[in-house]
C-alpha positions as CSV (number, residue, x, y, z in Angstrom):
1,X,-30.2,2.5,3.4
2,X,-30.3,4.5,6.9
3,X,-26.6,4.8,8.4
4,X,-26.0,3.0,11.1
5,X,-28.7,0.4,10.3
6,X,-29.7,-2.5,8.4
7,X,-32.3,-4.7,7.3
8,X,-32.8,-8.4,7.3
9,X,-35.4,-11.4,6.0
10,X,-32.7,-13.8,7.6
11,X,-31.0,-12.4,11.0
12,X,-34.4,-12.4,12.8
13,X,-33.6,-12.7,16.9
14,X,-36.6,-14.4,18.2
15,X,-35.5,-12.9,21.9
16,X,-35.4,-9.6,21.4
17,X,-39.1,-9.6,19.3
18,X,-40.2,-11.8,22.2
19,X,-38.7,-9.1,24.8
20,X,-40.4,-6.0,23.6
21,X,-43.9,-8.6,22.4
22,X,-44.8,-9.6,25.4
23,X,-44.9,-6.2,26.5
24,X,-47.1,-5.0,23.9
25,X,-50.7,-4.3,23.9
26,X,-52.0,-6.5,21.5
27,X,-50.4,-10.1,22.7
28,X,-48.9,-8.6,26.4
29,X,-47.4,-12.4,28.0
30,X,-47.1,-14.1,24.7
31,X,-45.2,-17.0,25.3
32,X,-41.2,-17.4,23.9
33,X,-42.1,-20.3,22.0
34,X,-45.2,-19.1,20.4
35,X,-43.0,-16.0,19.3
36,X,-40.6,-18.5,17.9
37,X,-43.2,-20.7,16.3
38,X,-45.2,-17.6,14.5
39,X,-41.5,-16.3,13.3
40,X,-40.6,-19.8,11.7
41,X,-44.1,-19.9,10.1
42,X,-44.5,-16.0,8.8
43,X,-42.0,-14.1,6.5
44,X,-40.4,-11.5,8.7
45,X,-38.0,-8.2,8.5
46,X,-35.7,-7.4,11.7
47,X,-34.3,-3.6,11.7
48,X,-31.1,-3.9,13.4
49,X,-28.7,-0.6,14.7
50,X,-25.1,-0.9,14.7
51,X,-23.6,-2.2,17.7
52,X,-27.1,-2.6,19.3
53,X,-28.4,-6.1,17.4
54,X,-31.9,-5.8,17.0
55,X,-34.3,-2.9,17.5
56,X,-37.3,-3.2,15.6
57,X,-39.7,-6.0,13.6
58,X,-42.2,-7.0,12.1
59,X,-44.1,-10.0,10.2
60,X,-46.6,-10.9,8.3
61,X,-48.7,-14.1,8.3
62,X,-49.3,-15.3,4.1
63,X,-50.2,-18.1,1.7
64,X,-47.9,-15.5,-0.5
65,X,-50.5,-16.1,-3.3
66,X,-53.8,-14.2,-1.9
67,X,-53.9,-13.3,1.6
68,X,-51.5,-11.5,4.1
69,X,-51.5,-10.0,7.5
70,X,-49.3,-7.6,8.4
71,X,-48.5,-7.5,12.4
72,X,-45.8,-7.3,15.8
73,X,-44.7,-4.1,14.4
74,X,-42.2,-2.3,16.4
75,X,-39.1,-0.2,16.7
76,X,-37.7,0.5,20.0
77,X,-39.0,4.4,21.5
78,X,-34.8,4.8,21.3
79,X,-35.2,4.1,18.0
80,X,-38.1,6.0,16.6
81,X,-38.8,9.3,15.0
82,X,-36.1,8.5,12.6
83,X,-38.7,6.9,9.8
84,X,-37.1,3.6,10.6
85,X,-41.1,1.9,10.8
86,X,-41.3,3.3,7.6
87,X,-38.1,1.9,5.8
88,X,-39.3,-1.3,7.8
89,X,-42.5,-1.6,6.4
90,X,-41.8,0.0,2.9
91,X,-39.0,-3.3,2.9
92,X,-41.1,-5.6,3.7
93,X,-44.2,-4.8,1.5
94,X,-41.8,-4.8,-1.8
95,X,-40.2,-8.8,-0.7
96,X,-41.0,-10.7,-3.6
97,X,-43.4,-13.3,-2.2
98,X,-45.5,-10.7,-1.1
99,X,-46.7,-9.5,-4.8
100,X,-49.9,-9.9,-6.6
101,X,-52.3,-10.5,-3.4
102,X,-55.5,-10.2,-3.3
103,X,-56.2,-9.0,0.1
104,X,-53.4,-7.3,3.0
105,X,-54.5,-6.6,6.1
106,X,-53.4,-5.4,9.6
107,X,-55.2,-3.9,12.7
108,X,-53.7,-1.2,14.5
109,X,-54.5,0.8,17.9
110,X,-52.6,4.0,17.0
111,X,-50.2,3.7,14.1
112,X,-52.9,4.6,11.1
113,X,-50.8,7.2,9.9
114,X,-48.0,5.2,9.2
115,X,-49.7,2.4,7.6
116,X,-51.9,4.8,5.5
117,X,-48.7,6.0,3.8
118,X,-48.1,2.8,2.2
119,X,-51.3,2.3,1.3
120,X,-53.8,1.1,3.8
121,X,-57.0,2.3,4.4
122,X,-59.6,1.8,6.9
123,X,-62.1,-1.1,5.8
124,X,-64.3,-0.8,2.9
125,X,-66.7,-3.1,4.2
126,X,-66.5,-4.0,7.9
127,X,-69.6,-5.0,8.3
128,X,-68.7,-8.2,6.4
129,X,-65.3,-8.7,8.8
130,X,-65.6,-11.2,11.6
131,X,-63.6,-12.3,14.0
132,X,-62.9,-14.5,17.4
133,X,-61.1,-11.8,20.0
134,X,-59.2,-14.0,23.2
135,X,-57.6,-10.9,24.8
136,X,-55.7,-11.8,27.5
137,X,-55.1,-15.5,26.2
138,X,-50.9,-15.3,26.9
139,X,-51.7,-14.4,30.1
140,X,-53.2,-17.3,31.2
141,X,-51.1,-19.6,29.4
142,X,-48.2,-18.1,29.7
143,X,-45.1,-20.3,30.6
144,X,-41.7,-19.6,31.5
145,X,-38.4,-19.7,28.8
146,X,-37.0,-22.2,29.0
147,X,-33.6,-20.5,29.0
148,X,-34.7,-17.5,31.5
């Protein structure tokens, strides 16, 4: 527990992820819909503060028997420096259906450090790792909420 926040699997507010997502580096423009669609389809955490709804998230794509993919992890720069990504993370990699895999994964631009203390580690093998990049894509699909 951190005072004055709390954790959820359930109250996940597919606007505010969206608002600070399509902002971020890795999918800057992502569509609202495709934020809602990866939500319903992934098993997420939202980190909410008191009187603020919600300031930080993250998901992670699974079968839940072999595979996951840990990514759109954020807090909100008000929010940080208070080992909230930590908590966040630490919550999220103990959630039942996330036990016994095989393989977890993530890519990160900046944020080793944290993701080292639960135990990530660079790639073992990268020369095996493979992978079809579209950066930019959400940019030029992008379309407007619907509710804007």
């Amino acid at each position: 527990m951190r005072p004055g926040y709390r954790l959820s699997f359930e109250d996940i507010d597919a606007a505010a992820a969206h608002a600070f997502l399509t902002t971020a580096y890795w999918c800057e423009g992502i569509p609202f819909a495709t934020v809602e669609r990866a939500i319903a389809n992934s098993q997420c955490i939202a980190l909410h503060a008191d009187g603020q709804g919600q300031v930080g998230f993250a998901r992670v794509v699974t079968d839940r028997t072999t595979f996951a993919y840990l990514c759109d992890v954020y807090v909100l720069e008000t929010h940080r420096r208070q080992g909230l990504a930590d908590w966040m993370v630490q919550s999220l990699l103990a959630h039942p259906d996330l036990q016994g895999l095989r393989r977890f994964m993530l890519f990160t631009r900046d944020a080793h450090p944290l993701y080292a203390r639960h135990g990530f580690k660079p790639l073992a093998t990268p020369d095996r790792g493979m992978e079809v990049v579209r950066p930019g894509i959400y940019r030029l699909t992008a379309t407007p909420r619907s509710d804007a």
